[in-house]
N, C-alpha and C positions, 0 to 999 in steps of 0.2 A: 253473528256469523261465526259458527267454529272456524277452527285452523285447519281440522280434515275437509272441510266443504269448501273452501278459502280460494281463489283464482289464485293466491299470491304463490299456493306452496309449490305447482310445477315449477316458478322462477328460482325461491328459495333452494330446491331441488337441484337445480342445474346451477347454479349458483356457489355452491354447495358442491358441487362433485367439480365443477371447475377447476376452483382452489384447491382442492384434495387432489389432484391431478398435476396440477404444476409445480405443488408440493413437492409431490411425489418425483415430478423430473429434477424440483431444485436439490432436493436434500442431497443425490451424489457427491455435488460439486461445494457442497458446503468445506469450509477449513476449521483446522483444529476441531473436529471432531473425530472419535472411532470409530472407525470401519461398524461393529456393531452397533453402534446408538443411531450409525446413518442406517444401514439397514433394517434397525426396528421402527424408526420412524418414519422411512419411506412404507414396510409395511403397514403402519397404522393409518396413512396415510392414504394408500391404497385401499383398506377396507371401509375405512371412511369415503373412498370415492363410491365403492361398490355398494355401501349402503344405502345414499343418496340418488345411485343412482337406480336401485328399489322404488322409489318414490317416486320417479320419473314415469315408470312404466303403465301405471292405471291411467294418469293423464294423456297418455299416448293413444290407449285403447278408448276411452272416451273422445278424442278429438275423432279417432276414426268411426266409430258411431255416430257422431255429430254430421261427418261428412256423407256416409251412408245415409241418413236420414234427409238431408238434401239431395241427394241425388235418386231418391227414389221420392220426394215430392216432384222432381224433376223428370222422373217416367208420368207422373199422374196429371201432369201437366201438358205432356206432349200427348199422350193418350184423350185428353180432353179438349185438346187444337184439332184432333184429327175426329172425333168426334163431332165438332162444331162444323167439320167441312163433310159429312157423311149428312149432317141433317141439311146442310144447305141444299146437296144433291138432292136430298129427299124428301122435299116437301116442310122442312123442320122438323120432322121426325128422326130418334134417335135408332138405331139399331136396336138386335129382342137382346144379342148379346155380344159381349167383347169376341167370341172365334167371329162372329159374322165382317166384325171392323176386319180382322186380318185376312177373312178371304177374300173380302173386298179389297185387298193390294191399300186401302187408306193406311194404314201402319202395318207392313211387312216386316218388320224386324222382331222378331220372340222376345229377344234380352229387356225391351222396351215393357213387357206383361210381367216382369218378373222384378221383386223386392230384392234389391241388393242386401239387407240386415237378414233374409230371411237366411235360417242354421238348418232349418228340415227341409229336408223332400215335399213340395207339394204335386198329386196327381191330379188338381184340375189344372185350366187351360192358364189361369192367372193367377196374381196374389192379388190383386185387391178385386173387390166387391162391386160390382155394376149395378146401381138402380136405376136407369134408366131404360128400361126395355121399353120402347113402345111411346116413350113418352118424349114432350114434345120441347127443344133444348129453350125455346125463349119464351116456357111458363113461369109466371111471377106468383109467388116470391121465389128465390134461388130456393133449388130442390140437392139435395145430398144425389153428387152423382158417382163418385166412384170411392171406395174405403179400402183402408188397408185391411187384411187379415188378419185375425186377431194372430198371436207369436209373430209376426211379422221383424218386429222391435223387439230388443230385451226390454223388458219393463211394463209400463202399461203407457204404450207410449203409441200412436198412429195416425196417419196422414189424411184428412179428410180432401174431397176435393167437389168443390159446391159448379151447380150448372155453369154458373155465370164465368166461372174462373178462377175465383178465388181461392186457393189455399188454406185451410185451418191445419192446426194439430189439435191432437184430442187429447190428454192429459188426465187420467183418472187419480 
C-alpha cells in the first residue's frame, strides 16, 4: 500500500497540523528568546499548520462521497420497499415505470427519485434505471431492479439494486 492511498495519512495529517498549531500558540510565551526568532518560528510554524492542513482537505471530500454514496443506496432502497408494497396491491406485479409509483401517492416525496452525488441536471423523471416494468417482484432468480445512471458517482462507481433487496455496488 503506498503512503498517498494509506488510511493513516488523514491521521498523520491532523496530527500534524495539531502540533504546528499549538506550536504556534506556544512560541509567544517562550523565555530568552527574540522577539524575531519567536516570530519566525511561530511563522514557520503556522505554514506548517496550513500545509498539513492541505492534506486534510481530499480526505474530507472523499468521506462526503462515501456518505453520498450510502444515502442514495438508501433512496434505492426505500424506492424498492415501496415497490414491493405496489406489487403486493397488484397482483405481484410491478409497475411499467417509476412516475407510475409516484402518482400512485406509494412514494410521493421527488428528493427520494433523485441521486444525491449526481453534479448535472437530469430531465428524465429519475436517476436511476427501472427494469422492472411489468414484471413480476417474486420471480426467481433475483432480477436487476433499479440502477444507477451512469455520472451518477464520480468514477465508475454505481448502485445496483436486485428484486429481492439486496444492494450491490458495481465497480468497473
Amino acid at each position: 500500500m503506498k503512503w498517498r492511498d494509506s488510511a493513516i495519512r488523514p491521521l498523520y495529517s491532523l496530527f500534524t497540523f495539531l502540533i504546528s498549531l499549538a506550536c504556534c500558540i506556544i512560541t509567544p510565551f517562550l523565555r530568552k528568546t527574540a522577539v524575531r526568532a519567536k516570530a519566525a518560528s511561530m511563522f514557520i510554524y503556522l505554514l506548517l499548520a496550513l500545509f498539513s492542513l492541505g492534506f486534510l482537505m481530499p480526505s474530507f471530500g472523499a468521506a462526503r462521497e462515501s456518505a453520498r454514496r450510502i444515502f442514495c443506496g438508501c433512496n434505492l432502497k426505500q424506492i424498492q420497499i415501496c415497490l414491493e408494497q405496489y406489487a403486493e396491491d397488484s397482483d405481484g406485479f410491478l409497475p411499467p415505470d417509476l412516475p407510475a409509483l409516484f402518482e400512485s401517492a406509494y412514494l410521493s416525496d421527488a428528493a427520494i427519485y433523485r441521486c444525491p452525488s449526481r453534479q448535472e441536471p437530469n430531465t428524465d423523471f429519475s436517476d436511476y434505471l427501472y427494469y422492472g416494468a411489468n414484471r413480476r417482484i417474486d420471480e426467481k432468480p433475483p432480477f436487476l431492479l433499479l440502477k444507477d445512471r451512469a455520472r451518477n458517482h464520480p468514477g465508475k462507481y454505481g448502485n445496483l439494486m436486485l428484486s429481492n433487496g439486496n444492494l450491490q455496488h458495481e465497480r468497473d
